[in-house]
C-alpha positions as CSV (number, residue, x, y, z in Angstrom):
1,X,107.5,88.7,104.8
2,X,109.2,85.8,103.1
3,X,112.7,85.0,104.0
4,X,114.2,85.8,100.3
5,X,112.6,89.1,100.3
6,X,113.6,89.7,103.6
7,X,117.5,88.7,102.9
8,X,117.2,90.6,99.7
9,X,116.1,94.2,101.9
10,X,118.8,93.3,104.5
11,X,121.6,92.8,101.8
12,X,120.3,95.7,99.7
13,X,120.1,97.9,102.5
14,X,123.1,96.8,104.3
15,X,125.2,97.3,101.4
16,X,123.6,100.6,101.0
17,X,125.2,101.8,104.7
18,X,128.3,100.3,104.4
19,X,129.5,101.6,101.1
20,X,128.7,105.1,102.6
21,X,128.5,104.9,106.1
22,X,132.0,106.6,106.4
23,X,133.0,109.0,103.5
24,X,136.0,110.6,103.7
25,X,135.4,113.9,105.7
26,X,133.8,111.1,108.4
27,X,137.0,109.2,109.1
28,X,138.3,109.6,112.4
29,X,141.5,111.7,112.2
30,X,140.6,112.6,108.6
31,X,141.6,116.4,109.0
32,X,143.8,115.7,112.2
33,X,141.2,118.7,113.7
34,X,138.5,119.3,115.4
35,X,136.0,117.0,117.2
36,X,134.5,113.6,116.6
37,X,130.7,112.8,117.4
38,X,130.1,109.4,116.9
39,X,127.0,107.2,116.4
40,X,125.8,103.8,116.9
41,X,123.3,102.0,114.4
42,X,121.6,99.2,115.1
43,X,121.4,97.3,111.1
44,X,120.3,93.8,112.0
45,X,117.2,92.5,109.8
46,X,114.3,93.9,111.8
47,X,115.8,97.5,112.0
48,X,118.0,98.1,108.9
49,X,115.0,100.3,107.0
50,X,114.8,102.4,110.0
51,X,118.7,102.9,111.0
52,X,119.2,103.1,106.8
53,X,116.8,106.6,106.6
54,X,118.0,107.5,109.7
55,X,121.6,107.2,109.4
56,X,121.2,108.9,105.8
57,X,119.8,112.0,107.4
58,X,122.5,112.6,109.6
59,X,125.5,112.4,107.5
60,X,124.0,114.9,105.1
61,X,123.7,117.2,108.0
62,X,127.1,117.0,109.1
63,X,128.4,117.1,105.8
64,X,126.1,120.3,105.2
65,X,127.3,121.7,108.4
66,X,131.2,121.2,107.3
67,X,130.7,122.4,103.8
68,X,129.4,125.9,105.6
69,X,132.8,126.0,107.7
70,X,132.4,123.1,110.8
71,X,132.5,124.4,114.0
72,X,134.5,127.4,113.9
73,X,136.4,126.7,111.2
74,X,136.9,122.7,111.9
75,X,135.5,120.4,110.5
76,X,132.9,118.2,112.9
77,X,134.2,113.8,112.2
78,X,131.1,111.8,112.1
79,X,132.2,108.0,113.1
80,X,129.4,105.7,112.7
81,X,129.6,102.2,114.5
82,X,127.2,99.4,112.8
83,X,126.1,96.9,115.3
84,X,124.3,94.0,114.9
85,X,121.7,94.9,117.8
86,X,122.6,92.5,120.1
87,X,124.2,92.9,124.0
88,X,127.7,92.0,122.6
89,X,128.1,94.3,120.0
90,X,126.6,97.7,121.5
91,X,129.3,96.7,124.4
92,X,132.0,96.9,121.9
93,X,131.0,100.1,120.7
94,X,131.1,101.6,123.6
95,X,134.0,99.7,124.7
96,X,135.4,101.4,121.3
97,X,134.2,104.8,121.8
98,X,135.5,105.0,126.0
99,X,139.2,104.7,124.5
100,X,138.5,107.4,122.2
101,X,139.1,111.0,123.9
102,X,138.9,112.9,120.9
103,X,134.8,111.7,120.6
104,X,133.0,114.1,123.1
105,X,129.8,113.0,122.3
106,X,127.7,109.7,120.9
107,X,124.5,111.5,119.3
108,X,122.0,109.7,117.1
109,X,121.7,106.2,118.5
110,X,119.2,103.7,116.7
111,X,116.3,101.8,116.4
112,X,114.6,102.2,119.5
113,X,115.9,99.1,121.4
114,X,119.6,99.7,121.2
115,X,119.3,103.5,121.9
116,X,117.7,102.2,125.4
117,X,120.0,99.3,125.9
118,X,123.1,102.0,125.4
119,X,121.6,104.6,127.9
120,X,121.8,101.8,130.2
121,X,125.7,101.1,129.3
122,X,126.7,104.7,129.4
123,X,124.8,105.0,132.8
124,X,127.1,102.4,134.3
125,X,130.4,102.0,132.3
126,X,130.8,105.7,130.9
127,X,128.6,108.7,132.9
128,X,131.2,111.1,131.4
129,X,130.0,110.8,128.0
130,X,126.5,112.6,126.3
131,X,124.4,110.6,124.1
132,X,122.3,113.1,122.6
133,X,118.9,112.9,120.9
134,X,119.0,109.1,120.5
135,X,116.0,107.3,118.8
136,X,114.7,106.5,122.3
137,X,111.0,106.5,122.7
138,X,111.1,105.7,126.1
139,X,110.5,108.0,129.5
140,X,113.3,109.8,130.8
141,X,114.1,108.1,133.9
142,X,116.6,109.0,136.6
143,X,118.1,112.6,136.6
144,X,121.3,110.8,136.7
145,X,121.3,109.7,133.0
146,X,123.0,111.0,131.0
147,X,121.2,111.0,127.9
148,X,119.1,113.9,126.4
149,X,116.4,112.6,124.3
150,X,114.6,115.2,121.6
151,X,111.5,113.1,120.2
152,X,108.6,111.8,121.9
153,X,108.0,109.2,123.3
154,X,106.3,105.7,122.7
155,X,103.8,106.7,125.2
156,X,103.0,110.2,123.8
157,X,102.8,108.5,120.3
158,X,100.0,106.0,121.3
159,X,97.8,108.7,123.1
160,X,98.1,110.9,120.0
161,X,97.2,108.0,117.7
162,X,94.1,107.0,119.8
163,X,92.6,110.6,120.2
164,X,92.9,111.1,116.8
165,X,90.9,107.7,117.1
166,X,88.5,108.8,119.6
167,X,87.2,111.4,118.1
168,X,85.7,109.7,115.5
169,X,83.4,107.7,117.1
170,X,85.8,104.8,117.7
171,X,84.7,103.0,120.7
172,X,87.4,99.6,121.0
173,X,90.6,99.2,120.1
174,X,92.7,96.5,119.2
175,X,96.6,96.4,120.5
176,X,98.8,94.5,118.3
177,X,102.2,93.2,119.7
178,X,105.1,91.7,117.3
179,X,107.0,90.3,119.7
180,X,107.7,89.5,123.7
181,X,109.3,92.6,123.9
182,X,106.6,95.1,122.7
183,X,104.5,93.2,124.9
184,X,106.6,93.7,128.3
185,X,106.9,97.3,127.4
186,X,103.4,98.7,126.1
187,X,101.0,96.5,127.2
188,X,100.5,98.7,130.5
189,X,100.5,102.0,128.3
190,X,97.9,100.5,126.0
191,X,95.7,99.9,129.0
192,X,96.2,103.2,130.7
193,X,96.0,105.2,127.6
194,X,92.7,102.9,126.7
195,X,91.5,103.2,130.2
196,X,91.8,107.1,129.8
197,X,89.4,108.1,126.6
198,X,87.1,105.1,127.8
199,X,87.7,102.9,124.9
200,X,87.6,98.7,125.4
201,X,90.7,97.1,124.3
202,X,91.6,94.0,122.9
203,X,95.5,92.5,122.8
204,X,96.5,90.5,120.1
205,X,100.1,88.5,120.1
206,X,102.8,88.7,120.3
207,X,102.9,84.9,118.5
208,X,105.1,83.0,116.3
209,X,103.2,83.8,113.0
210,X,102.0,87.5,112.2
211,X,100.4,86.8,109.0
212,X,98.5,84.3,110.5
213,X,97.2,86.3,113.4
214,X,95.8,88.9,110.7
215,X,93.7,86.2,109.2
216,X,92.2,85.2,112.6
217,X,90.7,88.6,112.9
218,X,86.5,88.6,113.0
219,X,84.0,91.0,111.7
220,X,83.4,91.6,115.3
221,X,86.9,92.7,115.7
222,X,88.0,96.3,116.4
223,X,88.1,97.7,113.2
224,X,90.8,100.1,114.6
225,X,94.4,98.2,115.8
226,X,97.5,99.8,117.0
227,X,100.4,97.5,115.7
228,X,103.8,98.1,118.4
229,X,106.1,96.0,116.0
230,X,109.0,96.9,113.3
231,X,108.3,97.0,109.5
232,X,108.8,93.5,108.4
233,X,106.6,92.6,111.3
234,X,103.5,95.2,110.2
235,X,104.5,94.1,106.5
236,X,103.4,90.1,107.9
237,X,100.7,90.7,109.5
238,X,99.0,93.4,107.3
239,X,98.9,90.5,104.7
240,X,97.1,88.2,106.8
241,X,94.5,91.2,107.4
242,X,93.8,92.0,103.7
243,X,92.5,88.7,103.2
244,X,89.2,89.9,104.5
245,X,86.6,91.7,103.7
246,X,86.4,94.0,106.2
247,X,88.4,97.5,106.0
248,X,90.8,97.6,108.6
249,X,92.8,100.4,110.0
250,X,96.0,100.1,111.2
251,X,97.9,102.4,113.3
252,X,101.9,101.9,113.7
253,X,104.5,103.9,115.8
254,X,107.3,105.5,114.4
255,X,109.7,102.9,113.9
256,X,107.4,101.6,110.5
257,X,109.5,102.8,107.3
258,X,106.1,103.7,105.2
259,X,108.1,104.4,102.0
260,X,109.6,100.7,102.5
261,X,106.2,99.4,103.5
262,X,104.8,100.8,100.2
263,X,106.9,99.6,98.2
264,X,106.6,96.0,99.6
265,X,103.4,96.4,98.5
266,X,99.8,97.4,100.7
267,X,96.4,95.9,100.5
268,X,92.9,96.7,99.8
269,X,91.4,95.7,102.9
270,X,93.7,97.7,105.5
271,X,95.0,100.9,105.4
272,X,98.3,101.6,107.4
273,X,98.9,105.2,109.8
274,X,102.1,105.5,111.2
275,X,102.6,108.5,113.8
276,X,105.9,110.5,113.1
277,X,108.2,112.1,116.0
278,X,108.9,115.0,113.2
279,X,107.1,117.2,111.1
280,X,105.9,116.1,107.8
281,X,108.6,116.2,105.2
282,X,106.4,118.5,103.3
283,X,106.5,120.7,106.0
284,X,107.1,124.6,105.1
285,X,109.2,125.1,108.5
286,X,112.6,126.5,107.8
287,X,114.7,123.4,109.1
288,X,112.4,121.1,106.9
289,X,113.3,123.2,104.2
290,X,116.8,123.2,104.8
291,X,116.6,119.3,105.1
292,X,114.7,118.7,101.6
293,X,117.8,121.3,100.1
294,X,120.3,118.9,101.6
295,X,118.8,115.7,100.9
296,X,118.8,116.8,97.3
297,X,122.0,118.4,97.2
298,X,124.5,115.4,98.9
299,X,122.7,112.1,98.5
300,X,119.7,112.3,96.1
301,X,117.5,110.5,97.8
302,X,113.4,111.0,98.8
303,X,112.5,112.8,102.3
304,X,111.4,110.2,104.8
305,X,110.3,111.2,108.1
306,X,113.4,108.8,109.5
307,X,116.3,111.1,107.9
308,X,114.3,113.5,109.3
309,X,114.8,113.0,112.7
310,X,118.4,111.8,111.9
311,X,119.1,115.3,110.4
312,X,117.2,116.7,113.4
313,X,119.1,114.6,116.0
314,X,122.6,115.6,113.9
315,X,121.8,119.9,113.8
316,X,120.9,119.3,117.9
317,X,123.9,118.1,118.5
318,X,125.6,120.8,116.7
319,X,123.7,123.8,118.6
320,X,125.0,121.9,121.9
321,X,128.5,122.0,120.2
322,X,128.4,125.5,119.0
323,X,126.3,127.0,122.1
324,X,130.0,126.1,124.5
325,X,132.5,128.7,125.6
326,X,135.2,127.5,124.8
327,X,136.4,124.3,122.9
328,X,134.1,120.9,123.3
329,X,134.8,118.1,126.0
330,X,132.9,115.0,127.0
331,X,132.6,117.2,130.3
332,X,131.8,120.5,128.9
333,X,129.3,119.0,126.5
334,X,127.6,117.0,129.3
335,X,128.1,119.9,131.6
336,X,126.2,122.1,128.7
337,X,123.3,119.3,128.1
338,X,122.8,119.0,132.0
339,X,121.7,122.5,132.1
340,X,119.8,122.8,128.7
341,X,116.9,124.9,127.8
342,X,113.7,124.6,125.5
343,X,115.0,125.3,121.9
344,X,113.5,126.1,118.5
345,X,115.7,124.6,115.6
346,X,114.2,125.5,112.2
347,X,110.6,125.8,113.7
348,X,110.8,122.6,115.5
349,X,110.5,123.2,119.1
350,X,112.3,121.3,121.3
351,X,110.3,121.6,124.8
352,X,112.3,120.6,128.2
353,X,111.5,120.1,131.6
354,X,114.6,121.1,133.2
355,X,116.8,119.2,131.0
356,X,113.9,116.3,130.4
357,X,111.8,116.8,127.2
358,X,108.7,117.6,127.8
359,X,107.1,118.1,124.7
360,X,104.9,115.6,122.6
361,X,105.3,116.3,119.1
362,X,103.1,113.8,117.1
363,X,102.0,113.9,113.5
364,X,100.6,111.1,111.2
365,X,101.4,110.0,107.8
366,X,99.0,107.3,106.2
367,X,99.6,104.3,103.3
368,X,95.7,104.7,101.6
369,X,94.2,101.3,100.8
370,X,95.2,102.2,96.9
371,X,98.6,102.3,97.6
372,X,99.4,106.2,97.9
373,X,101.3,107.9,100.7
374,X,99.4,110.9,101.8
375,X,101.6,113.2,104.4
């Protein structure tokens, strides 16, 4: 992506959240009563359509959950903190969040990358206080976290996307990485999960110049790549692979906006899959339903699977708040979360192992090589 365009989505988008991030039933101490849940978003450039969607999901949900009485009879204060995604920043917000005792809870965190680097800070600096279903997409690790994750992760994404792959015929795959970063993490997933359905890989990246490394692809090539990058990134290199003539698939994780990538414009040559951590917004299940109603209702805005999960992520964290005896502390809430069950919200079952998810819920929404989004 050129730089204008870029600036222009990160402006756009960045005025978007600010002018909205914190209406007036948000404000901390609005009502003087009830709780506070707050939420960190990560809106620097290379996650600002993902945070935006997600974000945007979640305050419809707690506004829809206040307009049908709070939690008994209280209103639930959503404070969203903006960060710029880097080491300083997500320490001042939760820095900002420890001297707050009225917030029992930080719920939502994204992208990907600063949910992880914030389970690490609340590990160390605050193990009194529940981050519930961030957008982290990777493994649960010691039992001593104290963050409850609700989506799959990166790992269960990629095996979904290459047996869907597999069973087609596909014999090699191509790994594309955006960055260092992707690299360090999912290069050993990408082998195993290769490794596993017998497929030959290839790795690609990460380098300087996306766009370019699309056009160094080869009719020889795997035909089939999975891309472990952010939107702008897919966005530059999928314009280096439609400059040839051979059909390309490419297969993203969840962290690809598609609406954003459409309208950004696709090409002929390579059509784009992303896999989805929620069902498909034009899902039947009850919660879907209730999330389309919503959407429509307080913000007017088009279902994308990232307010999804954001509205997903925000009626979790209610249930946790509503399921307690008596009224909600950082310890009770954490106390709650530690001992958690498998839940069905809406139709959208939340498996657990202990208090670990467990389940791999994985669907797939696709950017045709004319353009259309189909799921």
């Amino acid at each position: 992506m050129n730089s204008t365009r870029r600036q222009f989505m990160t402006a756009a988008t960045a005025a978007a959240i600010t002018a909205t991030a914190l209406p007036t039933w948000a404000q901390p101490g609005a009502s003087g009563r009830g709780v506070t849940v707050a939420q960190i978003a990560d809106v620097s450039a290379g996650q600002i359509d993902v945070s935006k969607d997600f974000l945007a999901g979640s305050r419809t949900a707690w506004q829809e959950i206040n307009a049908k009485g709070g939690l008994r009879g209280k209103s639930v204060q959503h404070q969203i903190l903006e960060v710029d995604g880097s080491a300083v920043s997500l320490r001042g917000a939760i820095d900002s969040i420890k001297n707050q005792t009225q917030a029992v809870a930080l719920f939502g965190t994204v992208g990907a990358a600063a949910a992880s680097q914030v389970s690490e800070l609340l590990r160390r600096d605050a193990p009194d206080l529940a981050q519930i279903a961030p957008w982290l997409h990777k493994p649960d690790t010691t039992r001593g976290d104290n963050s409850f994750a609700i989506f799959a992760s990166r790992q269960a994404q990629i095996d979904h996307a290459v047996k869907s792959l597999s069973v087609m015929g596909v014999t090699s795959l191509g790994a594309v990485y955006a960055s260092p970063a992707e690299f360090a993490s999912y290069r050993d997933d990408m082998e195993s999960t290769a490794l596993a359905l017998k497929l030959q890989l290839k790795h690609y990246g990460p380098v300087g110049d996306l766009q370019q490394l699309g056009k160094t692809l080869s009719p020889d090539s795997p035909r089939i790549l999975i891309f472990l990058g952010g939107t702008p990134e897919l966005y530059q290199f999928s314009q280096g692979v439609g400059k040839q003539a051979s059909q390309r698939y490419i297969v993203a994780m969840s962290d690809v906006n598609l609406q954003t990538l459409a309208q950004l414009g696709s090409n002929r040559q390579a059509a784009v899959i992303a896999t989805q951590v929620v069902p498909l917004v034009n899902s039947n299940l009850p919660i879907v339903r209730s999330y389309r109603e919503a959407m429509g209702r307080y913000l007017d805005e088009p279902p994308t699977p990232q307010s999804l999960a954001g509205y997903l992520a925000a009626r979790y964290t209610f249930e946790v708040l509503q399921g307690l005896d008596g009224a909600p502390t950082r310890s009770t809430v954490l106390a709650a979360l530690q001992k958690r069950s498998s839940l069905e919200l809406g139709g959208f079952r939340i498996d657990l192992d202990g208090r670990r998810r467990s389940g791999s819920f994985v669907t797939q929404s696709m950017i045709s090589t004319d353009g259309r989004l189909v799921g």
